[in-house]
VEXTI-232086 format. One record per residue: x, y, z of N, C-alpha, C in turn. Coordinates in steps of 0.001 Angstrom, whole numbers, padded with zeros to 6 digits, always signed. Layout:
REM VEXTI-232086
XYZXYZXYZ;...
***
This chain:
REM VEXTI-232086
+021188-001248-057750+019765-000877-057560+019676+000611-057230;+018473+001527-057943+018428+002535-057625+017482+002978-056494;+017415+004576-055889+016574+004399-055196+015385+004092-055155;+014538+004189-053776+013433+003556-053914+012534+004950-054414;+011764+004486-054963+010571+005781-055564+009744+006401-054186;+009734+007790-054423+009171+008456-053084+007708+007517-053132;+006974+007132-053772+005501+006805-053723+005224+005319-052551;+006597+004421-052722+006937+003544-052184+007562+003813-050919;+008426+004873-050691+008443+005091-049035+007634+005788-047971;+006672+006607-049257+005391+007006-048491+004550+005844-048020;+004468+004662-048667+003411+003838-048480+004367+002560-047087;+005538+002772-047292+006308+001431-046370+006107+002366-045004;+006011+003899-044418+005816+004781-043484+004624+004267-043209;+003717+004580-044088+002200+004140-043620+002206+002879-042928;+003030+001720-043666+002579+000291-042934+003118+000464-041846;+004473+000732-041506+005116+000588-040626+004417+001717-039258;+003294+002668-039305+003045+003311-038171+001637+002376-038090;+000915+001675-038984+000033+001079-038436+000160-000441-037814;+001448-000485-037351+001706-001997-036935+001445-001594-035042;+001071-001749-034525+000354-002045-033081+001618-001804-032110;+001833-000925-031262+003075-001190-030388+002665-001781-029300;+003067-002840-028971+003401-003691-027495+003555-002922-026366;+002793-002519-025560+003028-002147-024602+003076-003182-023253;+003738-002768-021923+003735-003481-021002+001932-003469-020278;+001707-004571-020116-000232-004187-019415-000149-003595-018112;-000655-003229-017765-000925-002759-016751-001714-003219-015564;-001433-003503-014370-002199-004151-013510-003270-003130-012468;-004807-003672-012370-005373-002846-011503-005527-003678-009912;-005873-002539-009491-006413-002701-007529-007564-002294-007543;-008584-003283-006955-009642-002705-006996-009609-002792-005388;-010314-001340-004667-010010-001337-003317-011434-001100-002485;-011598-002749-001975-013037-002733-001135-013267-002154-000159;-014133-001351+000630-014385-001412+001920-015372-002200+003022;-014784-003039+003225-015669-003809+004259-015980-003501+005491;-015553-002401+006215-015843-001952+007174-016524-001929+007558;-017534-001412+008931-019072-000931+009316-018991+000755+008671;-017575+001335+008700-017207+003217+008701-016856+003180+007203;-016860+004488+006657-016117+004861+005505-014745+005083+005643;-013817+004322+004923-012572+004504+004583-011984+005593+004312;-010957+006610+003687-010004+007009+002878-009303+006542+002672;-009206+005718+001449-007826+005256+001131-007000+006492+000694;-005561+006415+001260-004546+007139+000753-003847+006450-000118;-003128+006945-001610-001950+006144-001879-001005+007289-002152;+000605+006865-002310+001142+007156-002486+002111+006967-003259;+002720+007659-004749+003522+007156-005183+004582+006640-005062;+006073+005601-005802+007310+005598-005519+007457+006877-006359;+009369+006660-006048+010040+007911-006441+009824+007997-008112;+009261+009146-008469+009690+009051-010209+008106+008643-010861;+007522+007945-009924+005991+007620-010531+004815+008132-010758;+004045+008283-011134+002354+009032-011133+001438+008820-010207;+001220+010017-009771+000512+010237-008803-000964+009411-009362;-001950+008746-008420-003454+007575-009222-003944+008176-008512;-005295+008511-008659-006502+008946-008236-006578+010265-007008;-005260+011132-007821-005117+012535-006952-004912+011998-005792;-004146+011085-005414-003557+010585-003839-004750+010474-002984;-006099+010321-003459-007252+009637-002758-008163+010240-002799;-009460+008871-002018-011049+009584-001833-011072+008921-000737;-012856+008839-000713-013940+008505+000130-014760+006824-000573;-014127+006073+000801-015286+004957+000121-015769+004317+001276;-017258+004472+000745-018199+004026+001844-018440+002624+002475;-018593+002026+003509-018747+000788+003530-019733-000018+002019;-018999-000953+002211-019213-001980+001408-019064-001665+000042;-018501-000865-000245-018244-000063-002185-017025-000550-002093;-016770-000790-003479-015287-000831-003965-015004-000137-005580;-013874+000315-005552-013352+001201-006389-012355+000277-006961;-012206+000648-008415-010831-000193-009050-009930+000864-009930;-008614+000859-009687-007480+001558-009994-006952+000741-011304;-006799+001478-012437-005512+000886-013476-004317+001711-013090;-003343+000990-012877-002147+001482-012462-001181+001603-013482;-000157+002515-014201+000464+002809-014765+001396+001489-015163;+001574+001279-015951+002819+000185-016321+004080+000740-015066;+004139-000639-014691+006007-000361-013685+005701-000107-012749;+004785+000569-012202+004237+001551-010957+004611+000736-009500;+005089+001958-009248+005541+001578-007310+004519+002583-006805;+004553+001689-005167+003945+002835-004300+002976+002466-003618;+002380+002822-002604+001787+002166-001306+000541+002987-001077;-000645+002145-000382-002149+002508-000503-002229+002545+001361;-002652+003129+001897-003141+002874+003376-004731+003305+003487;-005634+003170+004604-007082+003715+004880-006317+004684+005948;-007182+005724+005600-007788+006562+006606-009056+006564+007078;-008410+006959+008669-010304+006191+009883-010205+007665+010312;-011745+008105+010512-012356+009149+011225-011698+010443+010521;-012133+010629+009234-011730+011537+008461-013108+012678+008284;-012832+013800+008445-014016+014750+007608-013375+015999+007048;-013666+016573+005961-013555+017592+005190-014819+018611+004427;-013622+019985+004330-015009+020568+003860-015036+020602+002384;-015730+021582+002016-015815+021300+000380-014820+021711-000637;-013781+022413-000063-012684+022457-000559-011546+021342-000516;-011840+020202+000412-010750+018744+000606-010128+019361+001375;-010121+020142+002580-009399+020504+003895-009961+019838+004576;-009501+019660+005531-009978+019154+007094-008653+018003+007552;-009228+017076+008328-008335+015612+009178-008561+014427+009395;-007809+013926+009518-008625+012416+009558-007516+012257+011062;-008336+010786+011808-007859+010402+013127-006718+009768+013120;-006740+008705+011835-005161+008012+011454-005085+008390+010310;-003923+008206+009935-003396+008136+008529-003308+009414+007574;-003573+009954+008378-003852+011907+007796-002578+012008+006912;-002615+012397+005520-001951+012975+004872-001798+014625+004648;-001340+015159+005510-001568+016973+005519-002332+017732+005650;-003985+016825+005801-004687+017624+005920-005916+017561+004793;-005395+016560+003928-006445+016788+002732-006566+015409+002039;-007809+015711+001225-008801+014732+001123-008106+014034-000058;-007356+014856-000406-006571+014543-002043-004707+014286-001716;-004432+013176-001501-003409+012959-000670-001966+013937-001427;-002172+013644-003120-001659+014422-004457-000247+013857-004025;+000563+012780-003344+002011+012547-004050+002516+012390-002204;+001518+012986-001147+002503+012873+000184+001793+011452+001079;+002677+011099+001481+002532+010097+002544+001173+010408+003842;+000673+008847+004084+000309+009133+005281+001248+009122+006791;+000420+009906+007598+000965+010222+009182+001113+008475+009671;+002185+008048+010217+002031+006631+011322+001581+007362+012412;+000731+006101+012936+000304+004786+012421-000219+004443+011237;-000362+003453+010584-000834+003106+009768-000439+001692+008730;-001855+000999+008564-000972-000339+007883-000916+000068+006712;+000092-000390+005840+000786+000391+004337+000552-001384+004053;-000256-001025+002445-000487-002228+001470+000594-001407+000445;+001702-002286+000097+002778-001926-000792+002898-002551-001987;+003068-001845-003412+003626-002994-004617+004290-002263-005291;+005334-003267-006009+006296-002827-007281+005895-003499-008288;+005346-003448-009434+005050-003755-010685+005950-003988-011391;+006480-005189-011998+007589-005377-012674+006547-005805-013877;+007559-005413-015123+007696-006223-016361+007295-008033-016174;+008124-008648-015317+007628-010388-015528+007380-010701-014048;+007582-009858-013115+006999-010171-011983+006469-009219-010777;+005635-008520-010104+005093-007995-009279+005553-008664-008053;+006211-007338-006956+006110-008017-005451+004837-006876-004738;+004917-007730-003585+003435-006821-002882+003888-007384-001333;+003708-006472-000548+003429-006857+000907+002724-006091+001486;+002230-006562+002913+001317-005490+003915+002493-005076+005061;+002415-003830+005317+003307-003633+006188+003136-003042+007318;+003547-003465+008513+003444-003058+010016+004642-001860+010488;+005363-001757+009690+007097-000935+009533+006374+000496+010348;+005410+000766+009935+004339+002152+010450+003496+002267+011045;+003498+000990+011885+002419+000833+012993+000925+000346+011911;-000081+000515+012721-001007-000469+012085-002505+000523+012728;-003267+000626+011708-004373+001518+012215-005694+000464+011438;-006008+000047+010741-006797-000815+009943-006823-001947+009398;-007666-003375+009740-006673-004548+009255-007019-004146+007414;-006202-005055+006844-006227-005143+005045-005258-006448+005008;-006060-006487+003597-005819-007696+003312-005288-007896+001540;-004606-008473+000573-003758-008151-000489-004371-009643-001243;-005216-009675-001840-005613-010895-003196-005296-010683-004330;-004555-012024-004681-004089-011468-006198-005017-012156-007439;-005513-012048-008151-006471-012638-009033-006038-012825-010927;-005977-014179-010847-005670-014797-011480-004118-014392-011934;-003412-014797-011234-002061-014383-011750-001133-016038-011869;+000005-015593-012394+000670-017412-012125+001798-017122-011416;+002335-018190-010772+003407-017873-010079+002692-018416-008468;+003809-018002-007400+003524-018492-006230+002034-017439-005569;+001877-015955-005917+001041-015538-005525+000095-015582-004167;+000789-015665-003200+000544-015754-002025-000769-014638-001811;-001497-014912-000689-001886-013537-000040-001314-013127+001254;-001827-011511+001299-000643-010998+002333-001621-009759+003061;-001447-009933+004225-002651-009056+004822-002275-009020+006286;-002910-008337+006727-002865-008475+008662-004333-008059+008882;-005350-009041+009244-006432-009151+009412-006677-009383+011085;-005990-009073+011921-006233-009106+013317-006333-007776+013448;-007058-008012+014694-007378-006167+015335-006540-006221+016401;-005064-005271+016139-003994-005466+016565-004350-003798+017921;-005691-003071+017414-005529-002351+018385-005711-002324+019818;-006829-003671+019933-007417-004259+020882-006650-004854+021805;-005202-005344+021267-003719-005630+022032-002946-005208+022102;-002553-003852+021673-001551-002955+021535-000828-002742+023095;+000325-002685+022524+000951-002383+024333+000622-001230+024707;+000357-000674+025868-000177+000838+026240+001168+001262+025547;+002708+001448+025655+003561+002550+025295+003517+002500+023842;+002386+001883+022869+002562+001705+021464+001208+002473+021212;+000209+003026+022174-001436+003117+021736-001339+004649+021488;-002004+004858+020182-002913+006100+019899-004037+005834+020254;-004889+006929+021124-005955+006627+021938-006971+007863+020762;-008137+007847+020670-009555+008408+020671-009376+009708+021430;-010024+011034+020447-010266+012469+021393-010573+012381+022682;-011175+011234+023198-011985+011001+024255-011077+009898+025258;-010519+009554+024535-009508+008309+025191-010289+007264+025951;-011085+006897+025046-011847+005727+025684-011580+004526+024702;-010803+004505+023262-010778+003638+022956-009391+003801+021975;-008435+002823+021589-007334+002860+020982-007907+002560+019622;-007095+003571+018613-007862+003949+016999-006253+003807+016380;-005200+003543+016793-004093+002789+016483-003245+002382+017004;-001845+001970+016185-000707+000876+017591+000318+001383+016925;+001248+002078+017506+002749+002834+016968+003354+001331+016658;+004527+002043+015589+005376+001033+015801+006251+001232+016671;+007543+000008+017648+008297+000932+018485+009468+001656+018301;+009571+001370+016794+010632+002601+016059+009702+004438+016142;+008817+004076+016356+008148+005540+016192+007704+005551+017111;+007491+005142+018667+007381+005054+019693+008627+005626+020811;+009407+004856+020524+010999+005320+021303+012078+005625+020161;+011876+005804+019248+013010+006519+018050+014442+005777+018896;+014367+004217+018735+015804+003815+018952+016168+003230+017736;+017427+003364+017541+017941+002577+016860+017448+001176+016863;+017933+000326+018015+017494-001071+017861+015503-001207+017364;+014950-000854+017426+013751-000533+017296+013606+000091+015539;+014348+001181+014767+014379+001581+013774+015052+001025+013069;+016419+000046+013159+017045-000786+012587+017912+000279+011986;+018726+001596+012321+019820+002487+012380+020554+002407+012990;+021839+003608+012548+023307+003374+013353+023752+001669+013374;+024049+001589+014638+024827+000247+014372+023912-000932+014184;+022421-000684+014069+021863-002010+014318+020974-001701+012461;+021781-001262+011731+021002-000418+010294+021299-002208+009317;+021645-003293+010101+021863-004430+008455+021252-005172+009592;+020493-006583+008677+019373-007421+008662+020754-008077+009503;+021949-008809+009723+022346-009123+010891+022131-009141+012054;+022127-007228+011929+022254-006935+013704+021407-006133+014321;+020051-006220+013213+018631-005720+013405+017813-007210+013489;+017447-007131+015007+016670-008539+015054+014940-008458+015676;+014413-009244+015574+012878-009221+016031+013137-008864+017143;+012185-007889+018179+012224-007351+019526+010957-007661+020020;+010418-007471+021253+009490-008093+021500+008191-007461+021133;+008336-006582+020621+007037-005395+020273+007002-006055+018680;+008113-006310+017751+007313-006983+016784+006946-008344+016303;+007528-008924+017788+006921-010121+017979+005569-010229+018062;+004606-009412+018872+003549-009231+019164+002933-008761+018033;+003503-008299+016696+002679-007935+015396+002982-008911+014364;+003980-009536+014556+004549-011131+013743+003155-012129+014246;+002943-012168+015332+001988-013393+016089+000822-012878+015787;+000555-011961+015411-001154-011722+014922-001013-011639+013593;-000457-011165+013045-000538-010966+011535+000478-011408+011210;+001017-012771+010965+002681-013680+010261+002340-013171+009034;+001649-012826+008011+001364-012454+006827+001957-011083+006478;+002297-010248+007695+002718-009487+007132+003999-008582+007868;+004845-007682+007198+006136-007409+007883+005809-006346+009089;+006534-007232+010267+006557-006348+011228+007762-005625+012051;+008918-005835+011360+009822-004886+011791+010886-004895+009771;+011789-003867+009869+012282-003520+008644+013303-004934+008075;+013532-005306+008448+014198-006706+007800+013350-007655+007991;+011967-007684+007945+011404-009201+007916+010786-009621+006482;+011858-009593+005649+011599-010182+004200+011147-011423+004028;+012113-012464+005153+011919-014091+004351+010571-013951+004041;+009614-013626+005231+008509-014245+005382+007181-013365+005087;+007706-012012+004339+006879-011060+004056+006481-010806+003003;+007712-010953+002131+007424-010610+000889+006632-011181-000455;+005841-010753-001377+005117-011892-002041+005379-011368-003438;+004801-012639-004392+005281-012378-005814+004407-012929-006849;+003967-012542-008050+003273-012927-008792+003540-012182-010139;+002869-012862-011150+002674-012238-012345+001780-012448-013118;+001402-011035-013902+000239-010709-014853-000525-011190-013991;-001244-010854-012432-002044-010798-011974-003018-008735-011800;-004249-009097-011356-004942-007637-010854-005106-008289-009159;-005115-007585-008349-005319-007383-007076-006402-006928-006723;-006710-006974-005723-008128-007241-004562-007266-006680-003575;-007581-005689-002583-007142-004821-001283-008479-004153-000532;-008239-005117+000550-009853-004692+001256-009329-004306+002434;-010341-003689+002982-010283-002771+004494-011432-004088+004914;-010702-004017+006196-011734-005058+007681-012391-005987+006686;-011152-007251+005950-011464-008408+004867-012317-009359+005762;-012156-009329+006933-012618-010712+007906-014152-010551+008406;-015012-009188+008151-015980-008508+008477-017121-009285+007400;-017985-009600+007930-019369-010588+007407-020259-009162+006583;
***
């Protein structure tokens, strides 16, 4: 057989770029505020990922915003409470301050703060709420319509109202606690940070400070090895992440 005639590999190019490529879908967060106050949500990317919605805004009570998130995407969302800026996105917020600005762009928030976390997989998504950074806002993690075990995962107690005094961020005024350290970021111990010799899920054990964030919020992790009971999983679901979920 001879070759094929140029007229015929021009036309097999054509079919072959109009055949549809498969991509992985993409899952969104749509992120409520239920509060009485306006939020900032911060997020933050994992390593290697895209920065979503310039690392944050402003959302007013009772609005919600929805995120499409990049195929694969890691990386963690927190609120910021008692935030103001000027018209350039300078200024501070009371918790959760990311540097200073309104546009978080790729950096972490300051602990305290509760961190809503996910990894986006190909056939399965994990997600947890995490206490690892102390806890400034309850939230709460719904997954919508996904299959699989799909738990929800949240810490919906107002953990500031019980905070141990050596764990409290207090108010300019110090009349009222506006977050709860964790006691790895409280007393920087090892046993407390789960480093040096106490760095493996062995010989890093519950202490009594995250006992007291296990018993209000079991839904979500309160010291760095509490996987069994933290972690959650689903697939080809979109998510629901609300600020103060328990608020009428």
């Amino acid at each position: 057989m001879g070759p094929m005639p140029k007229h015929l590999l021009t036309t097999l190019f054509f079919l072959i770029s109009c055949i549809p490529v498969l991509h992985v879908s993409a899952a969104s967060v749509t992120l409520y505020n239920k509060c009485p106050h306006p939020v900032w949500p911060g997020i933050q990317p994992g390593a290697g990922k895209p920065v979503v919605a310039r690392g944050g805004f402003e959302l007013a009570p009772n609005r919600a915003y929805t995120l499409q998130l990049p195929a694969l995407w890691s990386g963690r969302f927190w609120g910021r409470h008692g935030c103001a800026f000027d018209s350039s996105g300078r200024g501070r917020c009371a918790t959760g301050d990311c540097g200073g600005s309104l546009f978080c762009n790729g950096v972490g928030g300051s602990p305290p703060a509760t961190l809503a976390e996910f990894t986006m997989g190909k056939e399965q998504d994990f997600y947890d709420v995490s206490l690892v950074d102390g806890y400034n806002l309850p939230i709460a993690i719904t997954p919508i319509k996904g299959s699989g075990k799909c738990s929800y995962a949240g810490c919906v107690s107002d953990l500031n109202s019980m905070c141990p005094v050596g764990l409290q961020v207090r108010s300019r005024d110090k009349k009222r606690v506006v977050a709860c350290k964790s006691a790895c970021s409280a007393f920087n111990s090892p046993k407390y940070c789960c480093t040096g010799s106490y760095g493996t899920a062995q010989a890093c054990k519950p202490t009594v400070y995250s006992r007291i964030f296990k018993s209000a919020c079991p839904k979500a992790y309160s010291y760095a090895y509490d996987d069994p009971t933290s972690i959650n999983t689903c697939t080809k679901a979109n998510y629901l992440l609300t600020f103060c979920p328990h608020r009428r």
